[in-house]
Biopython code that builds the backbone (N, CA, C, O; Angstrom):
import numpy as np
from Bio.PDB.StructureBuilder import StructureBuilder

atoms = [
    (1, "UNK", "N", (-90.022, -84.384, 148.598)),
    (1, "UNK", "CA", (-89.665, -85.688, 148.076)),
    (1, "UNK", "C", (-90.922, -86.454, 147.719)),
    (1, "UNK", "O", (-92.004, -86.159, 148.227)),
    (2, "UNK", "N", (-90.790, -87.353, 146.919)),
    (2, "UNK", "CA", (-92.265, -88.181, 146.257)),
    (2, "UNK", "C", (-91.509, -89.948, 145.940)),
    (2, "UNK", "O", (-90.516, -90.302, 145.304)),
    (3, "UNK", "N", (-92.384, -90.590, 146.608)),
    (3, "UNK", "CA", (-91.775, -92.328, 146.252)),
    (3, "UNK", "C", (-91.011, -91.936, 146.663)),
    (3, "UNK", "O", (-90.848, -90.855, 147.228)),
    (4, "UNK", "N", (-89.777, -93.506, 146.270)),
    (4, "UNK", "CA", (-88.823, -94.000, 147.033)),
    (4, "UNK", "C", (-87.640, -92.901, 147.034)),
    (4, "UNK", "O", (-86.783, -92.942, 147.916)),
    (5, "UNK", "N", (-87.618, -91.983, 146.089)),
    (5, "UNK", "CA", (-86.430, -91.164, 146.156)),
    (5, "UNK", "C", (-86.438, -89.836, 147.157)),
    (5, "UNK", "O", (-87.376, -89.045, 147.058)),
    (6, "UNK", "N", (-85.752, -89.688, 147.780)),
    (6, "UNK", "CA", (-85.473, -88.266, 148.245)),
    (6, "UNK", "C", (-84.549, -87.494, 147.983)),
    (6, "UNK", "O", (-83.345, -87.667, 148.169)),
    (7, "UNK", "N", (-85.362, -86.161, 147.314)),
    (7, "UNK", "CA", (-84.618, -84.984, 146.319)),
    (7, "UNK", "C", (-84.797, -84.135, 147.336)),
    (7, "UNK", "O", (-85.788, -84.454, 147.992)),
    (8, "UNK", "N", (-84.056, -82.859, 147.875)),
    (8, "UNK", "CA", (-84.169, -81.865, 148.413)),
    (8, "UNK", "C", (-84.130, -80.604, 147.538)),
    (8, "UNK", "O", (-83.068, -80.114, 147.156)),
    (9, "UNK", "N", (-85.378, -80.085, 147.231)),
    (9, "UNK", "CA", (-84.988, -78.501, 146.936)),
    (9, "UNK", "C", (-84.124, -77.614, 147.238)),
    (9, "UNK", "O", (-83.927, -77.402, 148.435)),
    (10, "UNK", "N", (-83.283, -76.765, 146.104)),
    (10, "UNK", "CA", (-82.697, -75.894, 146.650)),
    (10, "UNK", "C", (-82.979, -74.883, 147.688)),
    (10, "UNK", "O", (-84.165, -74.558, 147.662)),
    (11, "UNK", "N", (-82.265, -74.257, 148.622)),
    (11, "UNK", "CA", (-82.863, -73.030, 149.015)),
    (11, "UNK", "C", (-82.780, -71.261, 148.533)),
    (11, "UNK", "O", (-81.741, -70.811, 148.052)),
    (12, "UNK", "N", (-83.389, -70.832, 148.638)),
    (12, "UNK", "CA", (-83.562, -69.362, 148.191)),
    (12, "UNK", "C", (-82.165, -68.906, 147.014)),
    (12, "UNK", "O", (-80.969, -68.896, 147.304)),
    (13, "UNK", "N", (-82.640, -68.645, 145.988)),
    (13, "UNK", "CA", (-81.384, -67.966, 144.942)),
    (13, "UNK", "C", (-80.999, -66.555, 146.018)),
    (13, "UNK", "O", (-81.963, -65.924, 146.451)),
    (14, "UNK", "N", (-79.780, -66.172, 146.356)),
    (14, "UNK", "CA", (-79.357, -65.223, 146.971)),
    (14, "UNK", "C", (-78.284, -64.717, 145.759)),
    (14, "UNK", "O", (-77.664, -65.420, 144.962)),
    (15, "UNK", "N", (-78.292, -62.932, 145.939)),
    (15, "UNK", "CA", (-77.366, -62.463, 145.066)),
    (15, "UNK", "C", (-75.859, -62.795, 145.404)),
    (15, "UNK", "O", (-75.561, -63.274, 146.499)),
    (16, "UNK", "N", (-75.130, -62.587, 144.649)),
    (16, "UNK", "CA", (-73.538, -63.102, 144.719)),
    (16, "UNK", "C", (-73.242, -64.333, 145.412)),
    (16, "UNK", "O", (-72.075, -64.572, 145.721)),
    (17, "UNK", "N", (-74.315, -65.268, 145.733)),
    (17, "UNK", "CA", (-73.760, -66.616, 146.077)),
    (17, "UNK", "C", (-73.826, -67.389, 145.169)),
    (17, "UNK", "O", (-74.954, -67.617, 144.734)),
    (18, "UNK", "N", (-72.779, -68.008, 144.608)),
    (18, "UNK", "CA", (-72.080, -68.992, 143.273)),
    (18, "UNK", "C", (-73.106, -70.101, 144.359)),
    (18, "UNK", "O", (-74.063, -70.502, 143.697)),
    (19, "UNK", "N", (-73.118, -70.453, 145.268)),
    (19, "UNK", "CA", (-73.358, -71.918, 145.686)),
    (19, "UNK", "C", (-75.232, -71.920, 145.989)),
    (19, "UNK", "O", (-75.668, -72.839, 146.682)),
    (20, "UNK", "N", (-76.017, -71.084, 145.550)),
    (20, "UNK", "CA", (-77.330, -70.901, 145.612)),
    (20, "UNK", "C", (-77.426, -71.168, 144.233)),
    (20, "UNK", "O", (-78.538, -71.672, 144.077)),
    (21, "UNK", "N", (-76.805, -71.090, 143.080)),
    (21, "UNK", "CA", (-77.143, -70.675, 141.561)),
    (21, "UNK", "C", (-76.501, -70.131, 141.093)),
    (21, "UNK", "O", (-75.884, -69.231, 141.662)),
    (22, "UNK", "N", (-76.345, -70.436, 139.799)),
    (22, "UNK", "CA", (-75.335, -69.788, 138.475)),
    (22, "UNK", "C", (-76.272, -69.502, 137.238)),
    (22, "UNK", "O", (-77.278, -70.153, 136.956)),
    (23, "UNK", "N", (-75.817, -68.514, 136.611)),
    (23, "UNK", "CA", (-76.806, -68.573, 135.120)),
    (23, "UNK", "C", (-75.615, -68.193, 133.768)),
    (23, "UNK", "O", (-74.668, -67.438, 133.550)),
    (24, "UNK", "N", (-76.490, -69.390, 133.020)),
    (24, "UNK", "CA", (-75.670, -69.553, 132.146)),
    (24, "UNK", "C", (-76.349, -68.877, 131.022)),
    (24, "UNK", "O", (-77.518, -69.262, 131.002)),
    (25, "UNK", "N", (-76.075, -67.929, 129.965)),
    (25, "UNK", "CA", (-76.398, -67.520, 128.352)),
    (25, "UNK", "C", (-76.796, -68.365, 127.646)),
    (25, "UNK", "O", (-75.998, -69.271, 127.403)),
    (26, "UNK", "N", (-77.805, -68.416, 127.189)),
    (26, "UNK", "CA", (-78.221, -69.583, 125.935)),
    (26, "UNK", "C", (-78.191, -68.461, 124.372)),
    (26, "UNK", "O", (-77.572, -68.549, 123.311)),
    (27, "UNK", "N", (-79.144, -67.495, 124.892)),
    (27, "UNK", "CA", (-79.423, -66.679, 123.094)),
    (27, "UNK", "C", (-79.219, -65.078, 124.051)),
    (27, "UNK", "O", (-79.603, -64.886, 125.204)),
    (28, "UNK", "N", (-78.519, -64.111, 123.162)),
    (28, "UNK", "CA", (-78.560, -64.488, 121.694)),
    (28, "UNK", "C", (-76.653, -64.916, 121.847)),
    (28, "UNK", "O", (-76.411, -65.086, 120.653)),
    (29, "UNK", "N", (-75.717, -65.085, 122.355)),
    (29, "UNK", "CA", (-74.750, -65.484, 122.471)),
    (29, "UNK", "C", (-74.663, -66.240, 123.712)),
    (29, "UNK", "O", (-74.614, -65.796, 124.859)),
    (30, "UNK", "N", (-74.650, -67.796, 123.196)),
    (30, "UNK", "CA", (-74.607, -69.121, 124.089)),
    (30, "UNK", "C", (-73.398, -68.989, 124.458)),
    (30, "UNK", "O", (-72.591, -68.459, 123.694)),
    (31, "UNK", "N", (-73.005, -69.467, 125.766)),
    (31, "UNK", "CA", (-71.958, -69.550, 126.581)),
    (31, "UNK", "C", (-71.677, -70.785, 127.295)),
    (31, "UNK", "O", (-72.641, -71.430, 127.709)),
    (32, "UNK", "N", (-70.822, -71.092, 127.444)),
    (32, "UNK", "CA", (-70.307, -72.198, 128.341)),
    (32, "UNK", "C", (-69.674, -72.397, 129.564)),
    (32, "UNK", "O", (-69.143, -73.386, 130.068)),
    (33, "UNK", "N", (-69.898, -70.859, 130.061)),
    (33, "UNK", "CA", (-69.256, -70.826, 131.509)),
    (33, "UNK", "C", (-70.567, -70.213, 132.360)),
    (33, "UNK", "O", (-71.101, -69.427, 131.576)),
    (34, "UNK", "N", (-71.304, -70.225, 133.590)),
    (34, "UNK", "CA", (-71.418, -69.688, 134.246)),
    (34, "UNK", "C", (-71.373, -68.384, 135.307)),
    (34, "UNK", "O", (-70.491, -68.314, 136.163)),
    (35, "UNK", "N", (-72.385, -67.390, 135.166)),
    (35, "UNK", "CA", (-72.255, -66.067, 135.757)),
    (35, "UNK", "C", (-73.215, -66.049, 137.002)),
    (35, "UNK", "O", (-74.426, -66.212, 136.850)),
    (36, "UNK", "N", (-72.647, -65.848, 138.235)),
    (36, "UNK", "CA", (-73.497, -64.863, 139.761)),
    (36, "UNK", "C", (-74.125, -64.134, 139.124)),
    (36, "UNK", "O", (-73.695, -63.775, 138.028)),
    (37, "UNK", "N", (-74.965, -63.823, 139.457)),
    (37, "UNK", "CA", (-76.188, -62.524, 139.476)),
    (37, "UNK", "C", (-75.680, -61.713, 140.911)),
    (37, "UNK", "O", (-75.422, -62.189, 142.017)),
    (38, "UNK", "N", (-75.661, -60.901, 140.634)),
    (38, "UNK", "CA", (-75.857, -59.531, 141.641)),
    (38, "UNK", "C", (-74.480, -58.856, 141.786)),
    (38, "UNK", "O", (-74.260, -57.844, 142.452)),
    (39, "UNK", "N", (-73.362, -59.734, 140.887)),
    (39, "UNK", "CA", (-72.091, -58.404, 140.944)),
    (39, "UNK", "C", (-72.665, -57.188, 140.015)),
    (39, "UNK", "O", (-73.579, -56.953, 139.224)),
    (40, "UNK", "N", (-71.479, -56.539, 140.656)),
    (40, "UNK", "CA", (-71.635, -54.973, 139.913)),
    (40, "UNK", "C", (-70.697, -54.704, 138.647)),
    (40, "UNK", "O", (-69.468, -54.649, 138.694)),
    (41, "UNK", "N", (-71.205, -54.601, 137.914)),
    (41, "UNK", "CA", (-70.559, -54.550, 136.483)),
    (41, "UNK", "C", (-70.639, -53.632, 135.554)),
    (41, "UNK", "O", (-70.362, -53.693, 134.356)),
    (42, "UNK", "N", (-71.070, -52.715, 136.246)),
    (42, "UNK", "CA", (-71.915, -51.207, 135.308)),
    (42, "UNK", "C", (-70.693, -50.636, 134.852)),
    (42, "UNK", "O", (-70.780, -49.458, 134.504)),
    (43, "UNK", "N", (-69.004, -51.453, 134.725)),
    (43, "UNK", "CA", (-68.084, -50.315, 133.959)),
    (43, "UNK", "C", (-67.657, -51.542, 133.101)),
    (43, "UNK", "O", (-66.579, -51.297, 132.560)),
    (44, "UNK", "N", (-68.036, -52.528, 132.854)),
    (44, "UNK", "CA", (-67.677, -54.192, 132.030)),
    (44, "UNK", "C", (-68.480, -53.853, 130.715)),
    (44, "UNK", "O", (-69.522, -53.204, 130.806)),
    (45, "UNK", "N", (-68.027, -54.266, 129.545)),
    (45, "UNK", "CA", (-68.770, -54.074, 128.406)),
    (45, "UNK", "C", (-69.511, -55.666, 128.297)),
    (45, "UNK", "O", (-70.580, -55.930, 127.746)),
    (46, "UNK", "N", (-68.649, -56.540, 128.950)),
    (46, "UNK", "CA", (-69.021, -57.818, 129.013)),
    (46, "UNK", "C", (-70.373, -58.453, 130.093)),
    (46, "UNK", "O", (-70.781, -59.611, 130.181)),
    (47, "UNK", "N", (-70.837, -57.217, 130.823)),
    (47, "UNK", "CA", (-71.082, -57.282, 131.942)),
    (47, "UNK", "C", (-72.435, -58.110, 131.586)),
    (47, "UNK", "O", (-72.383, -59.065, 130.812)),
    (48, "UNK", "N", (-73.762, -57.653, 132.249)),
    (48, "UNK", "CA", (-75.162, -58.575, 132.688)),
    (48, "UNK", "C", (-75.980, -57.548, 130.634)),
    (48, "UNK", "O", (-76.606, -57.892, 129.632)),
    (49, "UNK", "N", (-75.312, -56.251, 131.232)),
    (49, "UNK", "CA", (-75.996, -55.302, 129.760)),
    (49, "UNK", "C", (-75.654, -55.075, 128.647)),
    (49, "UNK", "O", (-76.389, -54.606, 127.779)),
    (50, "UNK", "N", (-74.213, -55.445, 128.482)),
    (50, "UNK", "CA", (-73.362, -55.188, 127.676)),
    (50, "UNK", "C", (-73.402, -56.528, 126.463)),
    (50, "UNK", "O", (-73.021, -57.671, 126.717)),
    (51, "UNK", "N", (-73.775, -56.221, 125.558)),
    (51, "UNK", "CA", (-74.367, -56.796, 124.300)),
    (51, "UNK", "C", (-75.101, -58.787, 124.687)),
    (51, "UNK", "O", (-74.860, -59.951, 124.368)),
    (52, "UNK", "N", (-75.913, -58.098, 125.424)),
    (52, "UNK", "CA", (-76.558, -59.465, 125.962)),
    (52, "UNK", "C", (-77.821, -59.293, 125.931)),
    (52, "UNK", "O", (-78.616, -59.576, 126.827)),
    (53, "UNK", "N", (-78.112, -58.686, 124.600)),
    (53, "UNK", "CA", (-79.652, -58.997, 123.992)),
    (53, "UNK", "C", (-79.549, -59.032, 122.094)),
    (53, "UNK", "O", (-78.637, -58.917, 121.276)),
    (54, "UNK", "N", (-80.885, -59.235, 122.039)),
    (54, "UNK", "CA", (-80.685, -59.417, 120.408)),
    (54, "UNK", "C", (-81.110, -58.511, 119.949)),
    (54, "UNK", "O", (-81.873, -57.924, 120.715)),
    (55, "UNK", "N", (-80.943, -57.880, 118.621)),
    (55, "UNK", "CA", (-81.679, -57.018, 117.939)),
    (55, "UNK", "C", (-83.242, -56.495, 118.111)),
    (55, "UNK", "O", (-83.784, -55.416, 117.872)),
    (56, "UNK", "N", (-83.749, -57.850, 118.673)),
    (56, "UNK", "CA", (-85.291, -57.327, 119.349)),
    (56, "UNK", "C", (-85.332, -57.085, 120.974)),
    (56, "UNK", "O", (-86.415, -56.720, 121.431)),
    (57, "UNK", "N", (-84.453, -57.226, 121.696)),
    (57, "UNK", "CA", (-84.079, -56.889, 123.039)),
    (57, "UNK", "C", (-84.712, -58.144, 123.400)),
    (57, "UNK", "O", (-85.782, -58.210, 124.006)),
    (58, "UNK", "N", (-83.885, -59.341, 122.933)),
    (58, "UNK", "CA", (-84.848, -60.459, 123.559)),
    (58, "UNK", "C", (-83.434, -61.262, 124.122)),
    (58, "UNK", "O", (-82.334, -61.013, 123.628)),
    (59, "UNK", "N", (-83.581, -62.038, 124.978)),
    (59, "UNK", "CA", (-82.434, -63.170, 125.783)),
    (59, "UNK", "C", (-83.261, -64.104, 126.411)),
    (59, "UNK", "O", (-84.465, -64.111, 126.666)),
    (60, "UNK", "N", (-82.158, -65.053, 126.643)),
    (60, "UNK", "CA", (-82.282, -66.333, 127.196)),
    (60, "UNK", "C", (-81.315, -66.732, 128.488)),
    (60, "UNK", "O", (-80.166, -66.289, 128.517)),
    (61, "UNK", "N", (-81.663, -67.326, 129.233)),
    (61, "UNK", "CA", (-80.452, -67.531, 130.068)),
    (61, "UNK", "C", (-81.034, -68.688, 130.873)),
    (61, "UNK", "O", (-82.227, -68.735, 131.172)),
    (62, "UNK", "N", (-79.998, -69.772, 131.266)),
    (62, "UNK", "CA", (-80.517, -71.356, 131.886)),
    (62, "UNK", "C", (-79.784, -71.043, 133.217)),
    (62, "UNK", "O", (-78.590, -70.747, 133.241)),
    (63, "UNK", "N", (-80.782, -71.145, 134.633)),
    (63, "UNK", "CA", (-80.527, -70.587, 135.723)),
    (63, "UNK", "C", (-79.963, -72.193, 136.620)),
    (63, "UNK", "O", (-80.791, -72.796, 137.303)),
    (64, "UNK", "N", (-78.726, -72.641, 136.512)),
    (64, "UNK", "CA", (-78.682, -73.980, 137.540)),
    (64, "UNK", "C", (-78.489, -73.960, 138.673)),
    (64, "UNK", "O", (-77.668, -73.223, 139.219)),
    (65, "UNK", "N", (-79.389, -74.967, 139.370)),
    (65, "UNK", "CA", (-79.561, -75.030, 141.111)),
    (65, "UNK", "C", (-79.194, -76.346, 141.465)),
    (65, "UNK", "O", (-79.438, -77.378, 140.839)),
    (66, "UNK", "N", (-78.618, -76.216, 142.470)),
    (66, "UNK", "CA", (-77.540, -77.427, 143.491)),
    (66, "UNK", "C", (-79.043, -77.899, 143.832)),
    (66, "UNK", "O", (-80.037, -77.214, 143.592)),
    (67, "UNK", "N", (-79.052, -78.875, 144.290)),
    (67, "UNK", "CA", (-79.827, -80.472, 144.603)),
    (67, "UNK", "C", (-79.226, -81.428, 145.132)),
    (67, "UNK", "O", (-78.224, -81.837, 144.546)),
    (68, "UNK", "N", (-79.565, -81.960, 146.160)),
    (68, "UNK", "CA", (-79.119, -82.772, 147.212)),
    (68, "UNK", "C", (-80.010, -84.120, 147.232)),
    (68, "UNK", "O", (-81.213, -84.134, 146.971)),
    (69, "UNK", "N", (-79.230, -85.269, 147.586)),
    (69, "UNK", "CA", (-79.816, -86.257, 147.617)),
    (69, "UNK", "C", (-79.321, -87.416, 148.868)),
    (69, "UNK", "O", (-78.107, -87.558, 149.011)),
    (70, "UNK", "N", (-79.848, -87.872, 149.367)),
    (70, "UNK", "CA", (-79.808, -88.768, 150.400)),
    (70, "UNK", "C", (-78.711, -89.501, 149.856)),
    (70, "UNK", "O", (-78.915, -89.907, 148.712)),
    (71, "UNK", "N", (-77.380, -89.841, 150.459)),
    (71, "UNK", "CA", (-76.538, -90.767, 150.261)),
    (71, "UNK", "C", (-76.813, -92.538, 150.781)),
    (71, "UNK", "O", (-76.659, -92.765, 151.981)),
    (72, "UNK", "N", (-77.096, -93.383, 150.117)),
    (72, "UNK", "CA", (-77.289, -94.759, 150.279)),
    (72, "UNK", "C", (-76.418, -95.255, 151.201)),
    (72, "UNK", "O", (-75.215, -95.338, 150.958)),
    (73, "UNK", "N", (-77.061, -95.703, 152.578)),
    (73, "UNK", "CA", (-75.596, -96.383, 153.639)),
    (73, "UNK", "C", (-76.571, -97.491, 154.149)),
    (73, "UNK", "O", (-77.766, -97.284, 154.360)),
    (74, "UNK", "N", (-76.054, -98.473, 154.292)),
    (74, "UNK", "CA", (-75.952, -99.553, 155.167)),
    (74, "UNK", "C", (-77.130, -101.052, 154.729)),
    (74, "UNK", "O", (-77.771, -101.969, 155.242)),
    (75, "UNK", "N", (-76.758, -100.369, 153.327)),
    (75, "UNK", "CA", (-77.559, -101.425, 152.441)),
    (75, "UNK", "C", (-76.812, -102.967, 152.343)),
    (75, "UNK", "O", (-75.632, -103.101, 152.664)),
    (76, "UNK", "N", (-77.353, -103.710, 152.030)),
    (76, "UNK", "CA", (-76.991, -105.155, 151.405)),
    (76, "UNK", "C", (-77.670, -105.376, 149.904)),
    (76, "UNK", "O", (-78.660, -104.704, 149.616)),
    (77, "UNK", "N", (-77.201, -106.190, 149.090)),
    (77, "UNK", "CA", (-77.485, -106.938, 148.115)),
    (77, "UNK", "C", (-77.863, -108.656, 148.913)),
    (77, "UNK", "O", (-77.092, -109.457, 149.442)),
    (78, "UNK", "N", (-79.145, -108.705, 148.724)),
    (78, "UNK", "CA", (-79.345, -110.037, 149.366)),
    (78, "UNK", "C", (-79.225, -111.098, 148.519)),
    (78, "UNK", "O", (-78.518, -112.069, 148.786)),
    (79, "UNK", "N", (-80.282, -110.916, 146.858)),
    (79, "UNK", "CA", (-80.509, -111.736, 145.911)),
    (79, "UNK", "C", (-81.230, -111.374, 144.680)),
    (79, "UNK", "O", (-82.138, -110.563, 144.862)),
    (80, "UNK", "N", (-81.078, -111.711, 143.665)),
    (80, "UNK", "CA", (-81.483, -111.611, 142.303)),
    (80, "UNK", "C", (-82.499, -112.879, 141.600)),
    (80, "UNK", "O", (-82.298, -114.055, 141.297)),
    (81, "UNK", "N", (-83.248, -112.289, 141.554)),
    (81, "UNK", "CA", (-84.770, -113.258, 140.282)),
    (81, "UNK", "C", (-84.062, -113.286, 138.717)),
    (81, "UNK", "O", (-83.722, -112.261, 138.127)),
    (82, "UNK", "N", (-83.926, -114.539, 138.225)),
    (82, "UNK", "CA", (-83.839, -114.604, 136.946)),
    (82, "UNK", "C", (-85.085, -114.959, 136.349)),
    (82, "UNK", "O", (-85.334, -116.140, 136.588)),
    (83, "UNK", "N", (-85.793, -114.509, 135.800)),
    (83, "UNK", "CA", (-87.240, -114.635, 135.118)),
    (83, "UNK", "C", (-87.015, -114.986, 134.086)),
    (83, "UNK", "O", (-86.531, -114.195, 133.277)),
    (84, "UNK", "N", (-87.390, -116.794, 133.616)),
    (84, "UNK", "CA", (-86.951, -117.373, 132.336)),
    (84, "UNK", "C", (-88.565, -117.513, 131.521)),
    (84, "UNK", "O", (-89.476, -118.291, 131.802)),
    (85, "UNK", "N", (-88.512, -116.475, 130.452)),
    (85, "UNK", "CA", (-89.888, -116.663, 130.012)),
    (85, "UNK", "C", (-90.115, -117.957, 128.909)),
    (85, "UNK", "O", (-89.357, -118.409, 128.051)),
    (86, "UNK", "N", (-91.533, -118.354, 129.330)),
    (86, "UNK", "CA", (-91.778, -119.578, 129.048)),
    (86, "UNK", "C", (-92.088, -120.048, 127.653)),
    (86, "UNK", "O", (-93.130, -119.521, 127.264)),
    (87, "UNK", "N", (-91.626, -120.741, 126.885)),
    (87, "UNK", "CA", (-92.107, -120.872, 125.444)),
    (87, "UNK", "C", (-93.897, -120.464, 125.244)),
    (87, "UNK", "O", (-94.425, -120.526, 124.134)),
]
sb = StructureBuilder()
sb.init_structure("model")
sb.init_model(0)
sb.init_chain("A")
sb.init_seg("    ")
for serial, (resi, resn, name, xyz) in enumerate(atoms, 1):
    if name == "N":
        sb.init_residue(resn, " ", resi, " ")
    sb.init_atom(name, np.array(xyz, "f"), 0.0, 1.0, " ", f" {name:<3s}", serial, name[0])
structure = sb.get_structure()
């Protein structure tokens, strides 16, 4: 964590846990759903190999990680500054 906010890092990407990380397809066919890493799919045409590169054997894929943040309790609103700037 850095300044006033506290962010917690994820912990460790583990295979077949949806709740460590998901990866999503960007190129060469963008997707909109989310895939686990580490099922077994070696009979899926759809699978991790199965037409998920490009003509130059190149891909992309956006890996998202859960992040945690301190929930705000036992705050008040005391008062507000109106700052009237001066001619």
């Amino acid at each position: 964590s850095s300044g006033s906010m506290k962010v917690w890092s994820p912990g460790p990407l583990m295979e077949k846990d949806r709740t460590t990380g998901t990866w999503q397809m960007l190129l060469p066919k963008p997707e909109s759903t989310c895939n686990v890493f580490g099922t077994n799919d070696l009979a899926s045409l759809a699978g991790w190999g199965g037409g998920r590169v490009d003509s130059e054997g190149d891909y992309v894929w956006n890996l998202w990680r859960p992040y945690k943040c301190c929930q705000r309790k036992g705050q008040w609103f005391l008062f507000d500054i109106d700052w009237i700037a001066y001619p």
